[in-house]
C-alpha positions as CSV (number, residue, x, y, z in Angstrom):
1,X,0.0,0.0,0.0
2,X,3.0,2.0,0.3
3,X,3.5,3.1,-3.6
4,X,-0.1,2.8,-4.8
5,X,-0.9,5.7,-4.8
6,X,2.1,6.3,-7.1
7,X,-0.1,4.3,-9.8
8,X,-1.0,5.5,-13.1
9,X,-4.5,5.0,-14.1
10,X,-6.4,4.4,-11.0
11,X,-9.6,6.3,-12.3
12,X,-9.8,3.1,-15.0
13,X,-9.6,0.5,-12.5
14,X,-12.8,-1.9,-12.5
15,X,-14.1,-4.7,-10.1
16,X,-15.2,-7.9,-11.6
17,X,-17.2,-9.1,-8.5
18,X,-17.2,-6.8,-5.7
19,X,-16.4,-3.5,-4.8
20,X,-15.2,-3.9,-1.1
21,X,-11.5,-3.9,-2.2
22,X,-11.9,-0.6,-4.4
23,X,-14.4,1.1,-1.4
24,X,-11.8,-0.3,1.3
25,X,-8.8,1.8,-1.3
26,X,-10.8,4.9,-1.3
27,X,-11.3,5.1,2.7
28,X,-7.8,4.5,2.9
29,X,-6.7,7.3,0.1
30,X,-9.3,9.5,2.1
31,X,-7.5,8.5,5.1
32,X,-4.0,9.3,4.5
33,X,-5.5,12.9,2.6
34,X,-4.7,11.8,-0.6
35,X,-7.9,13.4,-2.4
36,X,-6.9,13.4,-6.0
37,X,-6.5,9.2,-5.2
38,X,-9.7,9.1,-3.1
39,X,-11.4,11.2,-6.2
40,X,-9.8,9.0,-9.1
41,X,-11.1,5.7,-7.5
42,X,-14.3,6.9,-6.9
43,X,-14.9,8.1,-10.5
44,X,-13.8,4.0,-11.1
45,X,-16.3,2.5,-8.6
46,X,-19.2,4.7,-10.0
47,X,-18.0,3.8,-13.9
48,X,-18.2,0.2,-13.0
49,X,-21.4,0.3,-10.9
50,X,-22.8,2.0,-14.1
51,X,-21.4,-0.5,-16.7
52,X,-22.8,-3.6,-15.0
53,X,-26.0,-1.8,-13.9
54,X,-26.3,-1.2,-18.1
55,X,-25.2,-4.7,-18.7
56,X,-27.6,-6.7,-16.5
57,X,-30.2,-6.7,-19.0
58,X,-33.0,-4.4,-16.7
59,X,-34.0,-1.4,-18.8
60,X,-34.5,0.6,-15.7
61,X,-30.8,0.1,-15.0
62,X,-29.9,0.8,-18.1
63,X,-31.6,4.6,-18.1
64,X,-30.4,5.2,-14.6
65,X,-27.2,4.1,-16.4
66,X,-27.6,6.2,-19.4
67,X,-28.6,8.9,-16.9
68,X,-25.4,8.7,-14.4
69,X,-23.2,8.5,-17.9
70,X,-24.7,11.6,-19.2
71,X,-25.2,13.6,-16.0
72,X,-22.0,12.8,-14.0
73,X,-19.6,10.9,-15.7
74,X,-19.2,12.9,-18.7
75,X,-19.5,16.2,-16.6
76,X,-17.5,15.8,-13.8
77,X,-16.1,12.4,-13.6
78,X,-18.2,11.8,-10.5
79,X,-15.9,14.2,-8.9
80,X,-12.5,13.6,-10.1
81,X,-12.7,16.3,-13.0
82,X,-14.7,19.1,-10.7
83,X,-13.8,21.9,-13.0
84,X,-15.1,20.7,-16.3
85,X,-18.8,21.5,-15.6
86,X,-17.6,25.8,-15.5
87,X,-15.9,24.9,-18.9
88,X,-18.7,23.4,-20.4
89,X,-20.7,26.3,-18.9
90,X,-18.4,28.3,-20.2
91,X,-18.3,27.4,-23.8
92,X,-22.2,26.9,-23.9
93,X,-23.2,30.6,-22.7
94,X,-22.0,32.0,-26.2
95,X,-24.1,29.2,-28.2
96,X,-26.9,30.2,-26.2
97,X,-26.4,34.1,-25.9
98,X,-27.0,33.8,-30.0
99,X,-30.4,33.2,-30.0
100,X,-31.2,35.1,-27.0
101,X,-29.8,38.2,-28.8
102,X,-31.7,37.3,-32.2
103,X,-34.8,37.3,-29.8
104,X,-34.7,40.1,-27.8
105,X,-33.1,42.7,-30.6
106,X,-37.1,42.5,-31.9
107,X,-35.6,41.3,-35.4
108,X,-38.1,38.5,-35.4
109,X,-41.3,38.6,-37.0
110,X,-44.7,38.5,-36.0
111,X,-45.3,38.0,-31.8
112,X,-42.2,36.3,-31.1
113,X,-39.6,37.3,-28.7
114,X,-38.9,37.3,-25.2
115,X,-41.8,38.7,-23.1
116,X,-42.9,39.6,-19.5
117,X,-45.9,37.9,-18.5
118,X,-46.8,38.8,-15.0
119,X,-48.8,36.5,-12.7
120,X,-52.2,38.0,-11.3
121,X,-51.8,40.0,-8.5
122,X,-54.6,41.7,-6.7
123,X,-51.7,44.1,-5.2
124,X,-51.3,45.3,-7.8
125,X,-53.8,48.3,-8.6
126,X,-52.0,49.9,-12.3
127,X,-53.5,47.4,-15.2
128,X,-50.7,48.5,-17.4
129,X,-48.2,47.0,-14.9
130,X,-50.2,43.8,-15.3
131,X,-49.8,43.4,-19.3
132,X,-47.5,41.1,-20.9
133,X,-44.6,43.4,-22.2
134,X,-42.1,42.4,-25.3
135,X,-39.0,42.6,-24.0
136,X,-36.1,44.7,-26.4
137,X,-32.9,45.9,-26.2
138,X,-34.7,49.3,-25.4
139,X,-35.8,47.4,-21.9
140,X,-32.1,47.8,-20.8
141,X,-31.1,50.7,-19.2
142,X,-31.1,53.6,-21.3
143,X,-33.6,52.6,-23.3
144,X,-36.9,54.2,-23.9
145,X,-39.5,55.6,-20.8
146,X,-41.8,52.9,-21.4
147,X,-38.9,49.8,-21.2
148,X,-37.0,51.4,-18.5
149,X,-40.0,51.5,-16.6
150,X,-40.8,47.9,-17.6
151,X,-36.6,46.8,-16.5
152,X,-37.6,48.4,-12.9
153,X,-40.7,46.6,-12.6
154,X,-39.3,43.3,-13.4
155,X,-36.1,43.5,-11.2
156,X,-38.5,44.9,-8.1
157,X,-40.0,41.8,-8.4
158,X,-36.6,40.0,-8.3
């Protein structure tokens, strides 16, 4: 046990039967403060427990499978690769900023856009405040009367 955690690969490690040895490991790892070890063969207990889960044959296993795979393993690596998910994040805010921006610059046609659509509220006493309102890039501030006083509303309900 000396040099193990010297090992290369411990993420991939799998258990053919039981994982009492690779559990027993971790606590150990977790133990001696080792975290990056404790983390690598925790992502390898959770990737096993998935692949025989989606090899037993039960389709419920197999979503929750498909589920874990998609939600945690590519993600984060059940915790060994915790920065990834601000990556992703990262790279997916400009994909998504691109149609947000199409929407709310009013270049669409007809109805469409991004609108404010206030839930009934006997508070409040102004029907104007209660109509749905288009949001465009005059609702930021700076923008016209009318939008700014639209932006205030929406972020005093914040």
């Amino acid at each position: 046990m000396k040099w193990i955690h010297s090992a290369l690969d411990l993420d991939r490690v799998i258990y053919i039967e039981t994982r009492i040895s690779l559990t027993v490991l971790r606590e150990m790892f977790k133990e001696m403060g080792l975290r990056e070890e404790e983390r690598k063969i925790t992502k390898a207990i959770r990737t096993s427990d998935r692949r025989k889960a989606q090899q037993s044959g039960d389709v419920g296993q197999w979503i929750e499978g498909a589920f874990n795979f998609a939600a945690f393993e590519i993600t984060t690596g059940y915790g060994y690769n915790y920065g990834r998910p601000l990556w992703i994040l990262a790279a997916l805010i400009p994909i998504f900023a691109v149609p947000y921006a199409v929407a709310i610059s009013g270049r669409t046609r007809g109805q469409g856009g991004i609108w404010v659509v206030w839930p009934a509220d006997p508070a409040m006493t102004s029907r104007a405040s209660q109509e749905s309102t288009r949001l465009t890039v005059g609702a930021m501030p700076g923008g016209s009367a009318r939008a700014n006083t639209v932006h205030r509303v929406a972020w005093g309900r914040v």
